[in-house]
C-alpha positions in Angstrom: 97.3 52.3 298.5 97.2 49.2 301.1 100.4 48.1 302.2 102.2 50.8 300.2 104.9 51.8 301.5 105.8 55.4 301.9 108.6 57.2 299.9 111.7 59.1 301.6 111.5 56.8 304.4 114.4 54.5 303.2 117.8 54.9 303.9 120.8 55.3 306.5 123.2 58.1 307.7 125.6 56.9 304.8 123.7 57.2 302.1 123.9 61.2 302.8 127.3 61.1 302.9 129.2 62.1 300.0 131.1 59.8 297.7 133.0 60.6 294.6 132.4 64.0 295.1 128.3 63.6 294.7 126.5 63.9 297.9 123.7 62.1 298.9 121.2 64.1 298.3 122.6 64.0 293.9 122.4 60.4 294.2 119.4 60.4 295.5 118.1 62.5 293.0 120.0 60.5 290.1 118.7 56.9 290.9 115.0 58.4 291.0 115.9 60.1 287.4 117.2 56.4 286.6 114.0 54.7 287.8 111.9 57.7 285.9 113.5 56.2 282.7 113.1 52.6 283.2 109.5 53.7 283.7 109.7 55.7 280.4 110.9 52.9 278.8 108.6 50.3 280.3 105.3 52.2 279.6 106.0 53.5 276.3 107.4 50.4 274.7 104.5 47.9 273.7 104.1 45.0 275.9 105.8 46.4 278.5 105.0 46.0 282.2 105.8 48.5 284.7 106.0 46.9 287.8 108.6 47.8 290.8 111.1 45.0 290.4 110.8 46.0 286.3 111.8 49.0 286.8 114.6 48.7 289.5 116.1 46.2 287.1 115.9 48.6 283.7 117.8 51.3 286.5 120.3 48.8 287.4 119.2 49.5 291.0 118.3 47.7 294.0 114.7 47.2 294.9 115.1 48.8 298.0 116.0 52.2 296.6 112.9 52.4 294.9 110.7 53.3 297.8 113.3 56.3 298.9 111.3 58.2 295.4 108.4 56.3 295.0 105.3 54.6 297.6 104.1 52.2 294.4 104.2 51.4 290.8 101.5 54.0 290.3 103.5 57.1 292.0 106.2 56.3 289.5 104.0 55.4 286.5 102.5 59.3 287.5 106.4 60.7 287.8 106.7 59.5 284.1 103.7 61.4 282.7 104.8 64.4 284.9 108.0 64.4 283.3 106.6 63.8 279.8 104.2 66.9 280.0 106.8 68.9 281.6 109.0 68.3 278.6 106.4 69.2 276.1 105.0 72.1 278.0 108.2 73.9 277.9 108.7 72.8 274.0 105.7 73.8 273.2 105.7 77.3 274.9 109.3 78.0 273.7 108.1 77.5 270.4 104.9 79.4 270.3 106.2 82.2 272.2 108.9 83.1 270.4 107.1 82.6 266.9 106.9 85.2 264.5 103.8 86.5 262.6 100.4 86.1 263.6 98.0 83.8 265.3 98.4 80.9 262.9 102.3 81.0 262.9 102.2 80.5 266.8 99.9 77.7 266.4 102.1 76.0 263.7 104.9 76.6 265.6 103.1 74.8 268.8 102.1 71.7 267.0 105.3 71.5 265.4 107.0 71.0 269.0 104.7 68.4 270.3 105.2 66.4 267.1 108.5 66.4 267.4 108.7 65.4 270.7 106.6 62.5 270.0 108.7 61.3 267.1 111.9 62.1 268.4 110.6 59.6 271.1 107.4 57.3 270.1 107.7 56.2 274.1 107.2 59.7 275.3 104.0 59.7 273.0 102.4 56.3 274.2 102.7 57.5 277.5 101.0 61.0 276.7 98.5 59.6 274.8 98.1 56.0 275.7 95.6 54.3 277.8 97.8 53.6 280.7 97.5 57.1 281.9 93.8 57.5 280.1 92.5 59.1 283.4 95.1 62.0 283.6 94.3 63.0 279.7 92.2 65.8 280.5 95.5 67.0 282.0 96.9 67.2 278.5 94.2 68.8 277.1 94.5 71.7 280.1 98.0 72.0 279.1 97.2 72.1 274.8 94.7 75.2 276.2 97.5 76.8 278.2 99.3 76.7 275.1 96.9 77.6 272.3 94.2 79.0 273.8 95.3 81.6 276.7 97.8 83.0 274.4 95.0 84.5 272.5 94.2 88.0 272.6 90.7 86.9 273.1 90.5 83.5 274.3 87.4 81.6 274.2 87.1 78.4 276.6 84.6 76.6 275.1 85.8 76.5 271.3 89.4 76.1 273.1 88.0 73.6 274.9 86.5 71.7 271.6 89.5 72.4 269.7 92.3 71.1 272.1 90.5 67.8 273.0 90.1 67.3 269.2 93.9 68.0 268.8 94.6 65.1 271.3 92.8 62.8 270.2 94.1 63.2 266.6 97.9 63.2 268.3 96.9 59.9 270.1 95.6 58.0 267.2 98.7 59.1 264.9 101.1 58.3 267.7 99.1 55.1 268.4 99.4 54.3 264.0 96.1 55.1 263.3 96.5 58.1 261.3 98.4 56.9 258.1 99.6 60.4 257.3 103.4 62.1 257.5 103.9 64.5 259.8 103.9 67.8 257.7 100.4 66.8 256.6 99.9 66.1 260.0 101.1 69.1 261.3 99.0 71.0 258.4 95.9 69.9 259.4 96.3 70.3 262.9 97.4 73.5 262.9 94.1 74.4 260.2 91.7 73.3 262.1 93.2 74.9 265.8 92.8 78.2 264.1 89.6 77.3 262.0 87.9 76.5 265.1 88.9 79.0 267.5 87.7 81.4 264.8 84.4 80.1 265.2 
């Protein structure tokens, strides 16, 4: 972006040296994981407004350390959805991989994870779901393929396809309140119509 500024490039010989017994290169790595949770909390609490001085202040860091992780707002608003879909990607496969049963367990046991990670943390499901990140969605939707689909024995894109995107969407508008059911109904009727469509 314009007048961005670049990441890494911020910094003197003593903020490589060790301290405490943590190097530099840990607290490097813990003030960005600080600044990746002021962005959680700042895009996945309504009315929230990520911006760089926002988040350096919900890290309890100064401004200037913000540009050795991150070039903008953006790069760190993209670090947050990374870390969000990293999170439910390996809940997600833990679960359906080591499910029991056929097909339809695996599935159950898929859905079951993201839901949980979503109400474990409502913030982590604004930011999945939510318009703020609305042009990395079909993102999640690869991911909810990797996940339901490829497992298959005989995957079929296009019903995969159709059936993740649905899946989504349905996740989004319950995470969002829109969807005035509980979660095992939820998680019922998600998991039915995943299998009920890739049956075809």
């Amino acid at each position: 972006m314009p007048g961005g500024r670049q990441a890494g490039t911020i910094g003197t010989v003593s903020d490589l040296r060790t301290y405490g017994g943590v190097d530099g290169d840990r607290r490097r790595a813990d003030r960005r994981a600080q600044l990746v949770g002021a962005g959680l909390e700042l895009l996945g609490t309504p009315g929230g407004d990520l911006t760089v001085r926002a988040a350096c202040r919900g890290a309890g860091l100064a401004t200037r350390y913000f540009y050795e992780s991150f070039t903008d707002r953006d790069a760190l608003a993209a670090a947050v959805y990374d870390a969000v879909v990293d999170e439910v990607a390996r809940a997600a496969a833990g679960a359906v991989d080591g499910a029991p049963g056929p097909h339809e367990a695996r599935v159950r046991a898929g859905v079951e994870a993201i839901v949980g990670v979503v109400v474990d943390d409502p913030r982590k499901g604004r930011v999945l779901f939510g318009p703020a990140q609305a042009a990395r969605h079909a993102e999640t939707a690869r991911l909810f393929v990797r996940l339901f689909v490829e497992r298959r024995p005989d995957p079929d894109d296009l019903l995969g396809a159709f059936a993740v995107g649905g899946l989504a969407r349905v996740l989004g508008s319950w995470t969002a309140g829109d969807l005035p059911v509980d979660r095992a109904h939820l998680v019922d009727r998600c998991t039915a119509l995943l299998v009920a469509v890739q049956r075809g």
